[in-house]
C-alpha positions in Angstrom: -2.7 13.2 -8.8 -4.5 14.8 -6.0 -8.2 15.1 -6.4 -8.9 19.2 -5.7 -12.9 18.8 -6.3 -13.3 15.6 -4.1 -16.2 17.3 -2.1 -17.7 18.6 -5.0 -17.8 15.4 -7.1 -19.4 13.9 -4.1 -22.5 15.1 -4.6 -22.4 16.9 -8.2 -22.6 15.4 -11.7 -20.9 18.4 -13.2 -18.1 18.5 -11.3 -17.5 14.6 -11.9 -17.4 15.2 -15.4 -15.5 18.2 -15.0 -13.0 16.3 -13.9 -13.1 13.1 -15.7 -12.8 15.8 -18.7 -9.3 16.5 -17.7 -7.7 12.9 -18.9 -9.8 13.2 -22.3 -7.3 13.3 -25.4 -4.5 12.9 -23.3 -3.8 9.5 -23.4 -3.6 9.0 -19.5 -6.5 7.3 -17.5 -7.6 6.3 -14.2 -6.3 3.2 -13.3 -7.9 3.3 -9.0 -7.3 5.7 -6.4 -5.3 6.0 -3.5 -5.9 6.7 0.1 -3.0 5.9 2.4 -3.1 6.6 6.0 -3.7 4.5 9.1 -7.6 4.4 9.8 -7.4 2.3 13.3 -4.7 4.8 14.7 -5.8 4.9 18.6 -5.2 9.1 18.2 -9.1 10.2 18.0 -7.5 13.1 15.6 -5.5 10.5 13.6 -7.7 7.6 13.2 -11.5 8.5 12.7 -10.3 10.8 9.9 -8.3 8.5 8.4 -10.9 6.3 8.2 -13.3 8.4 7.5 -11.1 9.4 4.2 -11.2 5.4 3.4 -14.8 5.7 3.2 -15.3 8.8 1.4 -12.6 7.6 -1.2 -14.7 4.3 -1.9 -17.4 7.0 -2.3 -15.6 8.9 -5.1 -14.2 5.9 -6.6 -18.2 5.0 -7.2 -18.8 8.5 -8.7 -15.9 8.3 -11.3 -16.6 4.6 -12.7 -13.7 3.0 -10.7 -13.4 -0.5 -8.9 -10.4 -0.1 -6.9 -9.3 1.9 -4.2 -5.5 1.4 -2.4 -5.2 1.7 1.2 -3.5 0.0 4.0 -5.6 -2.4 6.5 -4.0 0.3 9.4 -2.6 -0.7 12.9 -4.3 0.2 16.3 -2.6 0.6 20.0 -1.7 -2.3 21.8 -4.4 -1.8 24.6 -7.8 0.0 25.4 -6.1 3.3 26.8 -3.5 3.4 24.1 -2.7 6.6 22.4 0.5 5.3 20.1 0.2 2.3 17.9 2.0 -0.7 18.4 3.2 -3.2 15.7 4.3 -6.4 16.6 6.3 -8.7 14.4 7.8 -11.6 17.0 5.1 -12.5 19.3 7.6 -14.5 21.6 5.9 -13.7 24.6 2.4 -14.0 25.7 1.8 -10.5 26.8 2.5 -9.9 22.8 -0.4 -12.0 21.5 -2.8 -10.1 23.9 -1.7 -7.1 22.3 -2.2 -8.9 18.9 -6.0 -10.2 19.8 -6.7 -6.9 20.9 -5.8 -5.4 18.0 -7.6 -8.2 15.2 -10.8 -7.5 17.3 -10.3 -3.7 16.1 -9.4 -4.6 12.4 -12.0 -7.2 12.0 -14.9 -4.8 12.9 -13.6 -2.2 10.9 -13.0 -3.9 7.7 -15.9 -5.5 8.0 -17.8 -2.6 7.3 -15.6 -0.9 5.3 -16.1 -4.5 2.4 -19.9 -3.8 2.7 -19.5 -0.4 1.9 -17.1 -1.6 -0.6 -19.5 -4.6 -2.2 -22.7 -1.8 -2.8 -20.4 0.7 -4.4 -18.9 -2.2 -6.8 -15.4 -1.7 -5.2 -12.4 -3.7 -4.4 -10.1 -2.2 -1.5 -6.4 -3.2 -2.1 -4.4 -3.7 0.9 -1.0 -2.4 0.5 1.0 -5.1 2.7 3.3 -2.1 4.2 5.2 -2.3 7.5 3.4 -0.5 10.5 0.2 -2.5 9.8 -1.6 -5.1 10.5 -2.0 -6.7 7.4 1.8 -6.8 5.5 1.8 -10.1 4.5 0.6 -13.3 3.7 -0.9 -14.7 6.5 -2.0 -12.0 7.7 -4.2 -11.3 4.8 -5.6 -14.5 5.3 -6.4 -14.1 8.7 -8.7 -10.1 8.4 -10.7 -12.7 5.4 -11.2 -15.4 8.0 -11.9 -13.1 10.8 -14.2 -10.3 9.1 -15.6 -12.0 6.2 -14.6 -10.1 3.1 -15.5 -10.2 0.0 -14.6 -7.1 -1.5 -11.2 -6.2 0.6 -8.1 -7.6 -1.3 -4.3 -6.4 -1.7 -2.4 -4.5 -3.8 0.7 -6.2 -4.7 3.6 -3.8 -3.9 7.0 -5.9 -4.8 9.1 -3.5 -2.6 8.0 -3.9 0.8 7.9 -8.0 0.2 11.6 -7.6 -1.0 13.5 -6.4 2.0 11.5 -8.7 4.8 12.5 -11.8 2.4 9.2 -12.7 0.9 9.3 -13.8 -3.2 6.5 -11.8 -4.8 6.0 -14.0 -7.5 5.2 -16.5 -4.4 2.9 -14.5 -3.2 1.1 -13.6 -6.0 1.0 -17.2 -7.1 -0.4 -18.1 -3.0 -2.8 -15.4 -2.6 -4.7 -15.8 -5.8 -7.7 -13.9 -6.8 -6.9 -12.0 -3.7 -4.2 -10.0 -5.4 -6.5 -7.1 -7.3 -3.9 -4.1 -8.1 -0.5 -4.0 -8.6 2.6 -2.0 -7.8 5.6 -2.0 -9.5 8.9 -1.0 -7.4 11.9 -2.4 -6.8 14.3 -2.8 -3.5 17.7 -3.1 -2.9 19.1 -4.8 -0.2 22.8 -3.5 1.1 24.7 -6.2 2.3 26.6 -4.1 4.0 24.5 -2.7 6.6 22.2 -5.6 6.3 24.7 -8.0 6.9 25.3 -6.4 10.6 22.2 -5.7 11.7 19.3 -7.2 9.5 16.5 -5.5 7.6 14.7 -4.3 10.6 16.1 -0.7 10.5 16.0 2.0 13.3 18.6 4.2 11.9 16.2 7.0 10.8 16.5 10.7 12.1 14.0 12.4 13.3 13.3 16.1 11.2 13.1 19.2 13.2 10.2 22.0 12.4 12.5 23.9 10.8 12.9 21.4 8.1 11.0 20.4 5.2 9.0 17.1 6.6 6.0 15.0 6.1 2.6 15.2 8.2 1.5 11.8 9.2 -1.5 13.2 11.1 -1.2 15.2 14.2 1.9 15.5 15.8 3.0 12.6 14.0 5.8 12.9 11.1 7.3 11.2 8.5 11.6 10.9 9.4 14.7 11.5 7.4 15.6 8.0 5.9 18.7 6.2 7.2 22.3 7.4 5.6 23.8 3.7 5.8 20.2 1.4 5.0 19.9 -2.0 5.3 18.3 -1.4 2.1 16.8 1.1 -0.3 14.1 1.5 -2.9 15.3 1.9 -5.9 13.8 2.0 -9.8 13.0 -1.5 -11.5 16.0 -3.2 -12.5 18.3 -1.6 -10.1 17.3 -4.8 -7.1 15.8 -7.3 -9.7 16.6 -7.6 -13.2 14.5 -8.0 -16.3 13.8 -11.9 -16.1 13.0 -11.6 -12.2 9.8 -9.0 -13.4 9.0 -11.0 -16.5 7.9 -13.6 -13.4 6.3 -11.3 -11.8 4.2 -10.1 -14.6 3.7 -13.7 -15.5 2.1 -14.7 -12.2 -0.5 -11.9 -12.4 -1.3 -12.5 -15.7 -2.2 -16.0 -13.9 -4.3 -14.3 -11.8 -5.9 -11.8 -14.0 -5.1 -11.4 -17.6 -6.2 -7.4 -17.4 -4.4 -6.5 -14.3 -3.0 -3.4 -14.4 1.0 -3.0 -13.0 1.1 0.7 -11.7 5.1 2.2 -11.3 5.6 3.4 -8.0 9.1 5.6 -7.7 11.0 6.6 -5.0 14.2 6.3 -5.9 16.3 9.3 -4.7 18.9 8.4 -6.7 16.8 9.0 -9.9 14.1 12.3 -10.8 10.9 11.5 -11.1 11.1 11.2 -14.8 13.9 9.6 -15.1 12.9 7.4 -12.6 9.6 6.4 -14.3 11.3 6.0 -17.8 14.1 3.3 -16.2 10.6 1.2 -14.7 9.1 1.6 -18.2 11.9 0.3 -20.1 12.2 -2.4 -17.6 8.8 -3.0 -17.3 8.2 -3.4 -21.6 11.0 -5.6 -22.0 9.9 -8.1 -18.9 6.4 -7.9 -20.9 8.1 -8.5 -24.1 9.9 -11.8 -23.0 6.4 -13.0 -21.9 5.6 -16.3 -23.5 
């Protein structure tokens, strides 16, 4: 849920625990709190508010009692004068790597402030490893701890977006480690159909005109309509993984940290909302149950 008081908690006990007030007696909590955006984006009325929200959530996640905030690490231009960002995924040529360098020298600085501002409010920052970023996998989660020194900057271990690039959660869990501090559960479906002609790395989407309903990215940025025929699809739990492959996945956190909570994450357009939360449930409590 959105938080309407943010401002107010900010700098008001009463307001906190105005709001903290809502969850008592109904049996839901707080489990972190999530800030998605892109914080490096080169647009100075995209990025600095982005980031700026990134900070002020670690800020409100002190003020309610939390430890975890989920973001994305965020992906810059390709040079100095850049106004678009730029994400690059086969650095064949060298001109590609100067774009890369450019853009670590960005993220390192950042994020380097961002974990001491993390560290003094007792925080961890989860790193969604999502496409358009920087950071979406394993490597490169390595390389922004190597390169900025983090001790409080971790990821957030969404399943999906490991699924259709070919990665095996369960293998990254188990590679990452202590890393790995929040977790996602959502499943993917890849369509061999589409996928089998022209890979994963899908540039079928329309673009939505202002007439219809569409999502603001920041700007003149905007969110577009979703390919018809997809390479693949998010779907609920079960529907790209069965039961045993999430009993795994549980099992490998569990590894990691015995208390971690596994948050469902729908977006399965095939399914309602609660319909779509009740099938990840199910699944979910029966991939627990054949823990041993």
């Amino acid at each position: 849920m959105h938080v309407p008081t943010f401002d107010d908690i900010l700098v008001s006990d009463a307001a906190r625990d105005d709001y903290l007030g809502v969850f008592e007696g109904t049996g839901v909590s707080i489990a972190g709190l999530n800030c998605n955006g892109n914080p490096l984006h080169p647009n100075p009325d995209i990025g600095p508010k982005h980031a700026e929200d990134v900070r002020r959530s670690i800020r409100l996640a002190e003020r309610l009692g939390q430890h975890r905030v989920v973001t994305m690490s965020g992906l810059p231009g390709g040079e100095p004068s850049a106004t678009r960002t730029n994400w690059i995924v086969n650095a064949w040529n060298s001109a590609a790597l100067d774009v890369l360098d450019h853009q670590w020298a960005i993220v390192a600085d950042f994020w380097r402030e961002i974990d001491a501002l993390a560290r003094d409010s007792d925080v961890k920052v989860a790193l969604e490893l999502h496409p358009q970023n920087v950071v979406f996998n394993s490597a490169t989660m390595h390389q922004l701890v190597e390169l900025a020194g983090t001790t409080n900057v971790g990821v957030e271990l969404d399943a999906s977006h490991l699924f259709w690039q070919q990665m095996d959660p369960v293998a990254v869990v188990r590679h990452l480690g202590d890393l790995v501090v929040h977790a996602a559960a959502k499943d993917v479906r890849v369509n061999p159909e589409y996928a089998a002609l022209n890979g994963v790395l899908d540039n079928g989407f329309r673009r939505l005109s202002p007439e219809e309903p569409r999502t603001n990215l920041g700007d003149d940025e905007w969110a577009n309509e979703w390919p018809k025929e997809s390479a693949w699809d998010f779907v609920a739990l079960g529907k790209g993984h069965d039961t045993a492959y999430w009993t795994e996945f549980l099992r490998a956190l569990q590894e990691v940290d015995p208390d971690m909570l596994v948050n469902i994450e729908h977006e399965d357009t095939e399914l309602g909302r609660i319909e779509g939360i009740a099938v990840a449930a199910d699944v979910l409590k029966a991939a627990d149950a054949a823990l041993v």
